[in-house]
Backbone as CSV, one residue per row, in Angstrom:
resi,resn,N_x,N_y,N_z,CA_x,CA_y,CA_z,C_x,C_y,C_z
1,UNK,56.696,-102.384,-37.170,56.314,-101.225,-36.403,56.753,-101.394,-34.943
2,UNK,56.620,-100.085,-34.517,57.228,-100.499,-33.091,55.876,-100.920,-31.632
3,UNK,56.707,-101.500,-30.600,55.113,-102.047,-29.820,54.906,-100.852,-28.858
4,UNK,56.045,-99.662,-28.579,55.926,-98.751,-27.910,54.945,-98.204,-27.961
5,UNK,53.962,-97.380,-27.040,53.254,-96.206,-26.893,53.614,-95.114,-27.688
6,UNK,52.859,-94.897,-28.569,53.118,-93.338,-29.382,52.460,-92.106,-28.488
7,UNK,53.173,-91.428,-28.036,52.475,-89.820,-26.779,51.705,-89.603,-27.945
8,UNK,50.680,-88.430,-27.690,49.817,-87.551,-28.037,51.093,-86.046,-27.933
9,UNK,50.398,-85.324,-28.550,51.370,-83.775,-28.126,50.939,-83.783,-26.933
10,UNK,49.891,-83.849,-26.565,49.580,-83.379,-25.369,50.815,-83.929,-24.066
11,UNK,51.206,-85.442,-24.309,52.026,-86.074,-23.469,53.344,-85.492,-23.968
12,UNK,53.791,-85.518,-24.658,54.958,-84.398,-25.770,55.195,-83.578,-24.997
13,UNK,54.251,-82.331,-24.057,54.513,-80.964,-23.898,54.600,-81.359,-22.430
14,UNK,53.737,-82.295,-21.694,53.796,-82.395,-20.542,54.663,-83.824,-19.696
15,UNK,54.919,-84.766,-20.312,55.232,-85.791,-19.650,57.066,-85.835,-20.341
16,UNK,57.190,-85.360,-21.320,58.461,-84.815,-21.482,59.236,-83.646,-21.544
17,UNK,57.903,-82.695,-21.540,58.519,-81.200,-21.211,59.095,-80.572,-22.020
18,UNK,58.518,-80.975,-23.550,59.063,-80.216,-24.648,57.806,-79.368,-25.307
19,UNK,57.937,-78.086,-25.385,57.136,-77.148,-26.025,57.048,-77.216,-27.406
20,UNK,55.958,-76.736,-27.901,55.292,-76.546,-29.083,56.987,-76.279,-30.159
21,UNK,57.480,-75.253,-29.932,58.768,-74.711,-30.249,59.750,-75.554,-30.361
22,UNK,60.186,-76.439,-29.674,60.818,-76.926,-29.983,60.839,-78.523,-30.374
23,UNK,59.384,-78.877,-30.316,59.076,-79.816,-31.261,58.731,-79.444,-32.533
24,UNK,58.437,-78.470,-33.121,58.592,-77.561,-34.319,60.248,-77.778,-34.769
25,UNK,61.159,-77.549,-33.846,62.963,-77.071,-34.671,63.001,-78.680,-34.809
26,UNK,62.897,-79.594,-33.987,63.304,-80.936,-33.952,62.837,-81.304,-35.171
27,UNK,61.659,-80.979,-35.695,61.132,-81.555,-37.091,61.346,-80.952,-38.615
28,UNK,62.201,-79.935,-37.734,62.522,-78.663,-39.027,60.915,-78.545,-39.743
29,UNK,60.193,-77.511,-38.597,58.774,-77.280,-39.569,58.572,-76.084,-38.753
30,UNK,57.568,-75.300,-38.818,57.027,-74.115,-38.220,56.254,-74.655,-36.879
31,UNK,56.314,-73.664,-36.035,55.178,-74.284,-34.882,54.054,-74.285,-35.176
32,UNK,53.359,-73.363,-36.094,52.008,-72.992,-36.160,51.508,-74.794,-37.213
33,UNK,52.622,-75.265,-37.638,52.612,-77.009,-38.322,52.248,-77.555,-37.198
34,UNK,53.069,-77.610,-36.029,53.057,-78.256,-34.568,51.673,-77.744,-33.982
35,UNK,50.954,-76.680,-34.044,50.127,-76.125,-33.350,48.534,-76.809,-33.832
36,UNK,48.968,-77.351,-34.995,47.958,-77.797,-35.968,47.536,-79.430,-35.856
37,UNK,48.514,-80.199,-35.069,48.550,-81.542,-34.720,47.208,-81.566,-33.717
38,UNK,46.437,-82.920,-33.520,45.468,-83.196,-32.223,46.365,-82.904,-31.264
39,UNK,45.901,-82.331,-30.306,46.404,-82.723,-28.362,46.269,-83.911,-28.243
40,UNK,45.261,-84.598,-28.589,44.784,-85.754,-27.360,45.447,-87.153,-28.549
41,UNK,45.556,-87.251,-29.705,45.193,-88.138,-30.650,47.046,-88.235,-30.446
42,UNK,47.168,-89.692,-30.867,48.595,-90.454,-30.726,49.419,-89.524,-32.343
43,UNK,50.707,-88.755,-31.711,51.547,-88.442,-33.080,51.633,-89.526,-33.890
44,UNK,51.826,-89.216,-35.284,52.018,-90.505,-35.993,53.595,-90.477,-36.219
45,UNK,53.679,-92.408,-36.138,54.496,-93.194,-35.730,55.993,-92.572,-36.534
46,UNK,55.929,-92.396,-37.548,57.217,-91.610,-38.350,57.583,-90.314,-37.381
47,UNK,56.546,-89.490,-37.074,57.163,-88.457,-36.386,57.923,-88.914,-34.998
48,UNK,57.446,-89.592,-34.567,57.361,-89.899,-32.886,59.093,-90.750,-33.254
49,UNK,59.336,-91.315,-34.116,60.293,-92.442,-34.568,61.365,-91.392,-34.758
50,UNK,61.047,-90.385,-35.641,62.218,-89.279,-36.260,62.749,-88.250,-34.674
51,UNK,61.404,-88.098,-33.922,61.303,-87.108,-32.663,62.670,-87.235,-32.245
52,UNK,62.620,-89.070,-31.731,63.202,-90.139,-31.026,64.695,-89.657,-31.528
53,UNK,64.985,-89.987,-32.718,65.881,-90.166,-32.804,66.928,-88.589,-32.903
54,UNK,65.921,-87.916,-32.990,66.729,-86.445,-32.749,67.318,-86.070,-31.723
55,UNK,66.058,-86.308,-30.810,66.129,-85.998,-29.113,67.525,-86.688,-28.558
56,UNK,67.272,-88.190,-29.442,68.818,-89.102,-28.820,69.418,-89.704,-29.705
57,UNK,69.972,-89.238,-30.407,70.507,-89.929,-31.829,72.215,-91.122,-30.806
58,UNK,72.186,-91.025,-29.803,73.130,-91.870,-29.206,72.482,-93.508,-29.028
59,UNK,70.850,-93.330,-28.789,70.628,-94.792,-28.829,70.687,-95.117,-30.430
60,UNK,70.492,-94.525,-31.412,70.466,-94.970,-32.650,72.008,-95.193,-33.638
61,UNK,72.612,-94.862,-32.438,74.634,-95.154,-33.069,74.538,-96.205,-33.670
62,UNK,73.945,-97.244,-32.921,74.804,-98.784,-33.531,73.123,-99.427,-33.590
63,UNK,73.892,-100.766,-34.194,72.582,-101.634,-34.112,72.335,-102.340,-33.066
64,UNK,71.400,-102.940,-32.518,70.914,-103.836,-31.029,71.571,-105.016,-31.572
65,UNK,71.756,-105.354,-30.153,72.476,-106.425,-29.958,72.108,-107.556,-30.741
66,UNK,72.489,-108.293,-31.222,72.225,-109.829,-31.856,71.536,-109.171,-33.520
67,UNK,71.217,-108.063,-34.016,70.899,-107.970,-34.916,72.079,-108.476,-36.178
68,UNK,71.286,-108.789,-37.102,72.225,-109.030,-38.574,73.453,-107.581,-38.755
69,UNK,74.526,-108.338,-39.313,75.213,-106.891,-39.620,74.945,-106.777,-41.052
């Protein structure tokens, strides 16, 4: 698992500045799905992991350094 901080939506909408809407298209789901999540309670870790890699699929090109090929 990862040791990162998982946001809440609440940190989602405000500390990255992505709306209900378009954390809805990023997950390919409806907003009123998104609307239905806690505010305050940590997204779970698959979403926050998949979010990630949508938002920046450039850090997920290659593998980290020194990993096995």
């Amino acid at each position: 698992m990862t040791s990162e901080t998982i946001p809440s939506k609440r940190e989602l909408i405000e500390k990255y500045g992505l709306h209900q809407a378009e954390i809805a298209r990023l997950r390919k789901t409806t907003r009123s799905a998104v609307a239905q999540w806690d505010m305050e309670a940590p997204i779970p870790e698959r979403r926050w992991l998949i979010l990630r890699y949508q938002s920046r699929p450039d850090l997920f090109s290659q593998p980290p350094s020194g990993a096995a090929a």
